[in-house]
C-alpha positions as CSV (number, residue, x, y, z in Angstrom):
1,X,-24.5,-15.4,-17.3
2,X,-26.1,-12.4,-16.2
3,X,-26.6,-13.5,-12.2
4,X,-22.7,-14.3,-12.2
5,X,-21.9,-11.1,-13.7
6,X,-24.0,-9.3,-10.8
7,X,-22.6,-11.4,-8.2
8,X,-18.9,-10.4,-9.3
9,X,-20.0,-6.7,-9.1
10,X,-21.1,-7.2,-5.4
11,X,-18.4,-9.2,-4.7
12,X,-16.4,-6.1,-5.8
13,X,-18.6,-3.8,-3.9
14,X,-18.7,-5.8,-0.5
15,X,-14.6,-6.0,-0.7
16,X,-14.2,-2.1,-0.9
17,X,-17.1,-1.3,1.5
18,X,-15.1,-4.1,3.9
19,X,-11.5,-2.4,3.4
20,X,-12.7,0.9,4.1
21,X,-14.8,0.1,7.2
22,X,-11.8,-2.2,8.6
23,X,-9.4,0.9,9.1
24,X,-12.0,3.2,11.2
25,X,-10.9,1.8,14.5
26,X,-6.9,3.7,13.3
27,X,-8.4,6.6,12.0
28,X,-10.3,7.3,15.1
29,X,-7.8,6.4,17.5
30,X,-4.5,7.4,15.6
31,X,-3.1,10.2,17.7
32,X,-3.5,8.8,20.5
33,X,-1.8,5.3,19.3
34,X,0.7,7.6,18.4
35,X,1.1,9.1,21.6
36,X,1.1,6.0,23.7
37,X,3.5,4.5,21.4
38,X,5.7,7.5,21.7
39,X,5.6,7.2,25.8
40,X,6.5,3.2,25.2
41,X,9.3,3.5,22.8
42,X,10.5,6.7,25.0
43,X,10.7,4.2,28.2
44,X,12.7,1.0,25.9
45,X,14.7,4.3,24.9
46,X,15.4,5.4,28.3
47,X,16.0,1.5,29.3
48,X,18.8,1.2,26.7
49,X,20.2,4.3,27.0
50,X,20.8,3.7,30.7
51,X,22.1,0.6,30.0
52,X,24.4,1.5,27.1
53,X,25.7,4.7,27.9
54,X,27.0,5.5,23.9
55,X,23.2,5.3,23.3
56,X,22.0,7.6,25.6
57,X,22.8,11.1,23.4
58,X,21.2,9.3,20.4
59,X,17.7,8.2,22.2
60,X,17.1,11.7,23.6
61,X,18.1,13.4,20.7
62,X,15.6,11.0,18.4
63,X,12.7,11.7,20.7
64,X,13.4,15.8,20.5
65,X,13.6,15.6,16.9
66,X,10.3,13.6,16.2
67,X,8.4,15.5,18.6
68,X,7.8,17.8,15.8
69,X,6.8,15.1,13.1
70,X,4.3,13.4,15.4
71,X,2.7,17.0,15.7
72,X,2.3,17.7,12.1
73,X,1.2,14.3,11.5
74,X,-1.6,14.5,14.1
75,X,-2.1,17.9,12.1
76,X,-2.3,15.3,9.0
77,X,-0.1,17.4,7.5
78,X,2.1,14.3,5.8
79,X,4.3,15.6,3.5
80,X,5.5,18.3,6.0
81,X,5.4,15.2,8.7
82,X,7.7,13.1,6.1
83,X,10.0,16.2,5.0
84,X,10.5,18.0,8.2
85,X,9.3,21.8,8.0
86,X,12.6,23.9,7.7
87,X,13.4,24.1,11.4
88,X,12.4,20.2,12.8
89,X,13.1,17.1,11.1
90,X,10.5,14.7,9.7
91,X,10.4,11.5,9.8
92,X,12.5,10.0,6.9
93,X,15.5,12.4,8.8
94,X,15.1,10.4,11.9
95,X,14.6,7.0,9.7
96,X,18.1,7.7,8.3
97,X,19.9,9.0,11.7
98,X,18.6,6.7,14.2
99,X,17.5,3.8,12.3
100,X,19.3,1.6,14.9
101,X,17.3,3.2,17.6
102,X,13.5,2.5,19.3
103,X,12.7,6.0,18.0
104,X,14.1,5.5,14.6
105,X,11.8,2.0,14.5
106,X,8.7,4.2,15.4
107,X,9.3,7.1,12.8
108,X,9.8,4.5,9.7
109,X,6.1,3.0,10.7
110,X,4.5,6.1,10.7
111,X,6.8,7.6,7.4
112,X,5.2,4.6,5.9
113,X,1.6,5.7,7.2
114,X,2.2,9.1,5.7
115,X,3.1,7.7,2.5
116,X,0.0,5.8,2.5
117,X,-2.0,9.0,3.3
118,X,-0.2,10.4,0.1
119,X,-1.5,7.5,-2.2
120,X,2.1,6.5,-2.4
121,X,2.4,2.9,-1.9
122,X,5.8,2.1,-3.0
123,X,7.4,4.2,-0.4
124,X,4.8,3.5,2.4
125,X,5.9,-0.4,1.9
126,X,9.9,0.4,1.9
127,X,8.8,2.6,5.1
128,X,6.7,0.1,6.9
129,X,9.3,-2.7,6.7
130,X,11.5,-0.8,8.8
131,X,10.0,-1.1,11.6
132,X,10.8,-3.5,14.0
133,X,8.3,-5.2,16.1
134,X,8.3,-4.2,20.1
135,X,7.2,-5.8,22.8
136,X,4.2,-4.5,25.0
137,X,0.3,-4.4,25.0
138,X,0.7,-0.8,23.3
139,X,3.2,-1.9,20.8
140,X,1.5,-4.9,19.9
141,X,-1.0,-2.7,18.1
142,X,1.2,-0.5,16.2
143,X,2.9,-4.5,15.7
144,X,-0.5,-5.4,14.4
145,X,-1.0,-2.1,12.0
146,X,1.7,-2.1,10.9
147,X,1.6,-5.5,9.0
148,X,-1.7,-5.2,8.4
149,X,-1.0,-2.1,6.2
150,X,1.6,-3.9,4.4
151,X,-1.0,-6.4,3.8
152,X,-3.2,-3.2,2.3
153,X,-0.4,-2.6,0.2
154,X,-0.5,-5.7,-1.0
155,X,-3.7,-6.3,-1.8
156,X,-4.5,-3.3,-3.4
157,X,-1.6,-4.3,-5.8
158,X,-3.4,-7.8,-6.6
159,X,-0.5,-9.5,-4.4
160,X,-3.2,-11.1,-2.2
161,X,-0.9,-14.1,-1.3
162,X,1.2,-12.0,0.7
163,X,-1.3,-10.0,1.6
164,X,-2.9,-13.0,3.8
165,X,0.0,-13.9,5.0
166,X,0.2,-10.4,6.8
167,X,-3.3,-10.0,7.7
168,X,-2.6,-13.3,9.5
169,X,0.5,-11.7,11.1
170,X,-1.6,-8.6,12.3
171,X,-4.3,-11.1,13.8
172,X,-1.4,-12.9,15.7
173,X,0.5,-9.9,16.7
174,X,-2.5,-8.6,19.0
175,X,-5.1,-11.3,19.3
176,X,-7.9,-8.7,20.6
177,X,-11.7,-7.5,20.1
178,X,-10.0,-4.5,18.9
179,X,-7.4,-5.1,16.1
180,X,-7.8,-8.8,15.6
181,X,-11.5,-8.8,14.3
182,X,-10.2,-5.7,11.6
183,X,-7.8,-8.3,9.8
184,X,-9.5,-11.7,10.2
185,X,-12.3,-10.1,8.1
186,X,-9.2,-8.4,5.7
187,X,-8.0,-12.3,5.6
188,X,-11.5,-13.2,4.4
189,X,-11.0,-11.5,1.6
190,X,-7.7,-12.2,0.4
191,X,-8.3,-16.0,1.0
192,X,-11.7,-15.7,-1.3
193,X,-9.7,-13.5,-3.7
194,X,-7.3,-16.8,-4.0
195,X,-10.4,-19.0,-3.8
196,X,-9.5,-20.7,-0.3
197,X,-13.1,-20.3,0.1
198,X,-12.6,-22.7,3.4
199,X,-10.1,-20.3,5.0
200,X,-11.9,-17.3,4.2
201,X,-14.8,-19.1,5.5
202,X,-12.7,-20.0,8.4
203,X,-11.5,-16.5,9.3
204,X,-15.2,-15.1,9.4
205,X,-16.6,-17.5,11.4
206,X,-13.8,-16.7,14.4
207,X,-15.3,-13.2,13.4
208,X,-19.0,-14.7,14.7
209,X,-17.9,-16.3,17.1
210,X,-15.4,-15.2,19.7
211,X,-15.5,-11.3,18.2
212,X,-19.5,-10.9,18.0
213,X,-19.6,-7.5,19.9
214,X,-17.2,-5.9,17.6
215,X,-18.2,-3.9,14.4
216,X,-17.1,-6.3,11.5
217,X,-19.6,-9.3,13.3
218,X,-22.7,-6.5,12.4
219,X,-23.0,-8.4,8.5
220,X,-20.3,-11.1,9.0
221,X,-23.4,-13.4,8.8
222,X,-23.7,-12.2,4.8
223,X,-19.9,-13.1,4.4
224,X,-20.2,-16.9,5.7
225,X,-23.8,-17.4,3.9
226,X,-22.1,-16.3,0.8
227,X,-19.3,-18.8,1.0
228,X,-21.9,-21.9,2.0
């Protein structure tokens, strides 16, 4: 009885040391995801605005007014990046005024990233399913975080059904060393929360072996010998 009891408690401890190490790769490289991802949605902006003229006004206009939001949320100052600061709009401003625009798309992911800096997961998830998936190496990882964080969401609410279902979105929506090793191992988790122990099982062995240079293959070894 005892030995089961300590094997749930490190269980626990593995899943929370796994969720937090998983998002290092964002929090590192965050502003300048958001930068690239600025310069990509700018250029489908400029495409459609050139090609629909009506647009045009509305595209440049989104991009001025979340130039100021993408600074204070590099500054991680959320609630000021959500809100606006008096002068500039924030992001939930450009959610509801261009929703129908690139821009608009862009701002409701990373409204839904502030939320989740805020501990608020309701409104992170109604943020986060905004956006819209775009098309593009740099795109495909916002594409990628973006359900993956959902997934978070998810999870952290004991939803971990639909919480593998997007971790298994975020693998497919940027099959790389750098993203895709992050959510197989976040897939491992759900699917052993469920008891799928041969899909969690599964998702860390792709982890071993076409991902082995990447951070979560350091102790995936411990994962698949726990499952076996």
């Amino acid at each position: 009885m005892a030995t089961k009891k300590n094997q749930e408690i490190t269980h626990e401890e593995v899943v929370t040391e796994a969720v937090s190490k998983t998002e290092q790769f964002f929090e590192k490289n965050e502003k300048l995801i958001v930068w690239v991802l600025v310069a990509v949605f700018v250029i489908i902006g400029g495409y459609f605005a050139n090609k629909y003229l009506i647009a045009q006004p509305r595209a440049e206009k989104a991009s001025a007014e979340m130039f100021a939001a993408i600074q204070n949320f590099n500054a991680e100052q959320w609630q000021v990046a959500l809100d606006g600061d008096g002068n500039n709009a924030g992001f939930v401003e450009v959610v509801e005024n261009y929703a129908t625009t690139p821009q608009g798309s862009l701002a409701a992911h990373y409204a839904g990233v502030s939320y989740l800096k805020l501990g608020d997961n309701e409104n992170a998830l109604k943020y986060l399913r905004k956006y819209r998936d775009a098309k593009g190496a740099p795109a495909e990882i916002v594409n990628a975080q973006n359900a993956g964080l959902q997934g978070d969401v998810y999870a952290n609410n004991g939803d971990f059904k639909k919480a593998a279902a997007l971790y298994r979105k975020a693998v497919k929506a940027s099959d790389n060393s750098l993203t895709a090793p992050v959510y197989l191992k976040k897939l491992g988790l759900a699917e052993e929360q469920l008891g799928n122990t041969a899909a969690a099982l599964e998702a860390y062995q792709r982890i071993a072996d076409e991902f082995y240079t990447s951070l979560e293959a350091r102790d995936i070894d411990t994962y698949i010998g726990r499952l076996k």
